[in-house]
N, C-alpha and C positions, 0 to 999 in steps of 0.2 A: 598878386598880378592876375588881371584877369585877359582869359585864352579866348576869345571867340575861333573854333575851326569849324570852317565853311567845306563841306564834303557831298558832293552832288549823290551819290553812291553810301550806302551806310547799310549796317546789321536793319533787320535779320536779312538783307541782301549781301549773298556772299561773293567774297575776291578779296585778291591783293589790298585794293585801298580804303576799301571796308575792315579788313583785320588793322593794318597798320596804323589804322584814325584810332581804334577800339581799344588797341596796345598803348597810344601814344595819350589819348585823354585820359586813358584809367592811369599809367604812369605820371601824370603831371598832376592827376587829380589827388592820389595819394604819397605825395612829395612834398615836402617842406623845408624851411631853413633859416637860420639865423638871417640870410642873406636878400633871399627871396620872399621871404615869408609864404603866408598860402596863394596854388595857386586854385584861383576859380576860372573854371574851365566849362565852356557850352559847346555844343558839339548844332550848330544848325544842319540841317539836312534835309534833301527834297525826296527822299526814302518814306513811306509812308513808316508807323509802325508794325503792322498786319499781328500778329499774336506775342511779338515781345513786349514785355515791362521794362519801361524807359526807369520808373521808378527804382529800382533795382540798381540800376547804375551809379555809381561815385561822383557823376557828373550829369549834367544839365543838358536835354537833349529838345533843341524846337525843329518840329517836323514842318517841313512845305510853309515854311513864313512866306507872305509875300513881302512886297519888297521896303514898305512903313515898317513891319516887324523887325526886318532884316537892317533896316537904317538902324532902327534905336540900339539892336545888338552890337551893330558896329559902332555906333556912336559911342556907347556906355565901357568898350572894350576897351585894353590898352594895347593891344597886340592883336591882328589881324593876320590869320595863318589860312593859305586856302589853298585847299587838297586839291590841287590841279587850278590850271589856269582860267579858272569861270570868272567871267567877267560882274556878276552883281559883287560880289565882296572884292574885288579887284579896284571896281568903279567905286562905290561908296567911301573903301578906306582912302581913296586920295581925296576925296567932296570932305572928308571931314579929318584929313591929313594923320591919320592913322596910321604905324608901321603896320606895310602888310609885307609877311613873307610868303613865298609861293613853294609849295612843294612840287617836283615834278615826275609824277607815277606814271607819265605818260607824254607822249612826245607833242599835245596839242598846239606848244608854242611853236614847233616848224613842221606839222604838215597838220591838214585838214579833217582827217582820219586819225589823225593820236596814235595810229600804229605804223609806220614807216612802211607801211606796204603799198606795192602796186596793183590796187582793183584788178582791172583786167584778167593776171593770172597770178594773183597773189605770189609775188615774188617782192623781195626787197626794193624796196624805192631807193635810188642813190641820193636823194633828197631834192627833190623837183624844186618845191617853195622855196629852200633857202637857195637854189638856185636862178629863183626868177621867170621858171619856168612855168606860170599859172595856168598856163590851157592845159598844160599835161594834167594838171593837180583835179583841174575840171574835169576831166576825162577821166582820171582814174575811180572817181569815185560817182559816175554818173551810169553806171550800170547798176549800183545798191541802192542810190538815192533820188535818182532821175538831176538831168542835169538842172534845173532850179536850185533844188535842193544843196546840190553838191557845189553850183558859185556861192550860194548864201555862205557855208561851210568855210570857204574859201574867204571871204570875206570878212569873217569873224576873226579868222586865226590874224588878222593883221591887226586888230587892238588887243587881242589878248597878247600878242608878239610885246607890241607897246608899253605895255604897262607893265608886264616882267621886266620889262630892260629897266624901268621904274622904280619897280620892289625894291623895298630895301635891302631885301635879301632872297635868294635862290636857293631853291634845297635841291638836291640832286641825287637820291642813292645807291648811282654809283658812276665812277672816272667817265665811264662810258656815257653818259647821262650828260655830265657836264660839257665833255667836249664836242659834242652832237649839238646841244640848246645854246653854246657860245652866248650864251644870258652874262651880266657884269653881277657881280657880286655874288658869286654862285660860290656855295661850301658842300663839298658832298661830306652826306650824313648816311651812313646803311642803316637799314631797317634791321630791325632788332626784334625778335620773340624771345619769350618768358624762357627759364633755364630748364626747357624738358627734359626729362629723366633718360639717360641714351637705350635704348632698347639692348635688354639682355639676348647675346649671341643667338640667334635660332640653331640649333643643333639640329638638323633631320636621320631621317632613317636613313639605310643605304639606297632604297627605290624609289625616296623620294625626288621627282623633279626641281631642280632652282627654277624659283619663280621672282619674275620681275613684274611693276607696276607703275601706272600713272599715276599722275594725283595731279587733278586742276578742273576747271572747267571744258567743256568739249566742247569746244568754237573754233573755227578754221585758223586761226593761227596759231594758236598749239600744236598744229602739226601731229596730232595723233595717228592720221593714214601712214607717216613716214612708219612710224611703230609698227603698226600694220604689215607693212612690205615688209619690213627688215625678219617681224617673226616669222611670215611666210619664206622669203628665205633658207631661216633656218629651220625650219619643218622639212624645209625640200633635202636638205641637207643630213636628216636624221634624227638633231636632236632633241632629246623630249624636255620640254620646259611649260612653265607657263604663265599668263599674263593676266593682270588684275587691273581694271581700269575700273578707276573710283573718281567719280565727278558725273556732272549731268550738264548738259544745255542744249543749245538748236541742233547738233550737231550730231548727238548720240544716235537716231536711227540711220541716218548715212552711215555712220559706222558700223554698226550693226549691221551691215548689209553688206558693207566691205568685207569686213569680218568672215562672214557668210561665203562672199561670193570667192575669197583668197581657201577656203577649207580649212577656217581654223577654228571650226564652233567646239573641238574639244581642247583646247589650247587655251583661246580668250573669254576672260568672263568680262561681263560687264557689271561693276556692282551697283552704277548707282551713286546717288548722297550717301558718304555712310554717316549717321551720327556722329559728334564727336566723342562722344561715352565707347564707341566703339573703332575708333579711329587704330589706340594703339594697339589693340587686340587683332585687327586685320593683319595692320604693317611690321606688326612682330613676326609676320610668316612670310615676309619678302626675303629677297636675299638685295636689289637695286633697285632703286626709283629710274623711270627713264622720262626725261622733259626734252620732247624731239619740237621744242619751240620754230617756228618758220619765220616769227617777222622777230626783230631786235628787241627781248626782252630788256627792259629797265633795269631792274632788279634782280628778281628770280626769288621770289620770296616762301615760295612753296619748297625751291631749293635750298634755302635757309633751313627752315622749319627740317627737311629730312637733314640735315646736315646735322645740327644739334640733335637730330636721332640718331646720329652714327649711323644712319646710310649712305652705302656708296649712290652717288648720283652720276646717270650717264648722261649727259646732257648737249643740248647744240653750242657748239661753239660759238658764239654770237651774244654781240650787245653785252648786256650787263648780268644775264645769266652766264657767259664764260668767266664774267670777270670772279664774282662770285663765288664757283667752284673753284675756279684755278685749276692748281696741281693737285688738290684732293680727290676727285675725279674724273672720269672719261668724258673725252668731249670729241665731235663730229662735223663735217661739215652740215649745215641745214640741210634738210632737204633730202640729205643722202642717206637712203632707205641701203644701201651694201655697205658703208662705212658705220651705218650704227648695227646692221647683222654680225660686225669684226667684233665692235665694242661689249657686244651683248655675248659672243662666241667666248671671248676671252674670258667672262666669267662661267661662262662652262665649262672652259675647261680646266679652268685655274678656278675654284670655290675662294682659292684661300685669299683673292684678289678683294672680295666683301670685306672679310675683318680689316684689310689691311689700312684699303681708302675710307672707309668706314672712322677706322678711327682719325683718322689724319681731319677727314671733313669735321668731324667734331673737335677737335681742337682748335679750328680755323674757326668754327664758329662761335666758343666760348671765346678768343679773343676779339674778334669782329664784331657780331652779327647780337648780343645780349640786349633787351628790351633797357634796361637800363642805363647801358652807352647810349641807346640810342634817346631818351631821355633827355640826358646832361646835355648830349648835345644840342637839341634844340631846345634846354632852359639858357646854353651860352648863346646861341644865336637871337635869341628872345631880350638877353638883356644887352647886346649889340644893339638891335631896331632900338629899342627905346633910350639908348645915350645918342640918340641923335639921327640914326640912318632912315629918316622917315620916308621923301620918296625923291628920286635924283633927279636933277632938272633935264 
């Protein structure tokens, strides 16, 4: 069978839909079967390479095709998978009646910004678009992009809208995901990482502090300043702990300066990218991940990933990152810098609260969240499109 996936975002650019494209072609690429036989699998993308070897990979990688190159990929495929709603592999698999499935890692099919937030003061949008309400949709996003910018934006999401309700199929990874995109033929699928090895107990000394960390990018809807407040907080409060913020992007010197200006430059470090050679060597010396998410995560994939490490994850209650934890760990309202100081209190003063959600999230996640299920299931959704679901009238 051959996979064309169209992924606007791609290694060595990092995030969510760049690992789970990376997971998801290496996995199909190293699959076979009596059934399916092989699958060949190309990975287009508008990601340059910058110092990776495409070489290297199990699978076929065309960097910034234009749109002749991208025709013949699609033409030649049998199965058209597109990592979010972009319209060129959207447009071309119906001109050549191609099944295409749509993944959706992002909310681009009902609002114009792909993150349910409202510009203005970055708060939850109740969903403007799927309400009809398009001058708000204009307005919200015409402070970042100038209003031109932000009707184009606006105008876009109404064929990309189109043509998912089209797809043969909807991918969604998670409940929450589906019943937000109200898309027809939508199956939620979880994303899945490789079976990492769970991090052996960290044992400390008696004077040592519990120390919590982020892990994500640092861009405004991550809600890292929540993190921020909550530890200041608890500083005021007495307790000694401390905080590892591991990720980089636009966001990190504003933080830094919150940081700073809250009085917590011996409390929070900031580390940076860490390598991944040295990733579990950090997080072996956490005691809880904290993901103070602010707009409706889809997913929560980073919370996967510590989950199958057997850490406890404190996280926002919301969207498809609460779905994901569940009951395995703590969850908060958005937003609320004193409701996640409770959440963060309570493993100080309970240690033994780590081991415990720790391991429950790793359980949740060897039955859930394996790179493998996640696989199967979109080689079953895969040979649905092509008995027939090509695109709906």
């Amino acid at each position: 069978m051959k996979v064309l996936i169209y992924t606007r975002a791609f290694a060595p650019s990092t995030g969510g839909v760049e690992t789970y494209v990376m997971l998801l072609a290496e996995g199909l690429s190293r699959r076979s079967s009596e059934k399916d036989g092989h699958f060949d699998v190309t990975v287009a993308t508008q990601t340059p390479a910058g110092d990776m070897n495409d070489a290297l990979m199990p699978y076929r990688i065309v960097r910034r095709p234009n749109y002749l190159i991208l025709a013949k990929l699609v033409r030649s495929a049998d199965v058209i998978h597109a990592a979010g709603p972009a319209l060129p592999p959207l447009v071309l698999g119906g001109i050549f009646l191609k099944p295409v499935i749509v993944e959706h890692s992002g909310y681009q099919s009902i609002c114009p910004n792909g993150m349910l937030l409202w510009g203005p003061n970055r708060t939850l949008c109740p969903g403007h678009f799927m309400a009809r309400q398009y001058r708000k949709c204009v307005h919200c996003n015409s402070g970042d992009w100038g209003r031109p910018q932000s009707l184009r934006n606006l105008l876009l999401t109404f064929p990309r809208r189109w043509f998912c309700r089209r797809a043969a199929w909807n991918i969604a990874p998670s409940l929450h995901m589906a019943n937000r995109s109200k898309l027809p033929n939508t199956e939620v699928v979880f994303h899945g990482v490789p079976l990492i090895e769970a991090l052996t107990a960290y044992v400390r000394n008696q004077n040592e502090p519990v120390c919590f960390a982020y892990v994500g990018r640092l861009v405004v809807e991550k809600g890292v300043p929540v993190l921020l407040h909550a530890s200041s907080q608890l500083a005021e409060r007495g307790f000694d702990f401390r905080v590892k913020i591991l990720g980089d992007g636009p966001e990190r010197q504003s933080l830094e300066n919150i940081s700073q200006q809250l009085g917590l430059g011996g409390r929070v470090e900031f580390l940076g990218s860490v390598p991944l050679e040295r990733v579990s060597e950090t997080l072996g010396r956490i005691d809880a991940i904290v993901m103070p998410s602010i707009c409706e995560e889809v997913a929560g994939l980073t919370a996967i990933e510590q989950m199958m490490r057997g850490h406890l994850v404190i996280a926002s209650g919301i969207g498809g990152l609460c779905e994901v934890v569940a009951d395995t760990g703590l969850t908060f309202p958005p937003g609320n810098a004193g409701a996640l100081s409770n959440c963060m209190r309570r493993v100080l003063e309970n240690p033994g609260t780590v081991a415990e959600f720790g391991n429950a999230a790793r359980s949740r996640a060897l039955a859930l969240f394996t790179k493998d299920r996640m696989v199967e299931r979109h080689v079953s959704i895969y040979r649905k499109a092509l008995n027939g679901n090509v695109l709906q009238p």
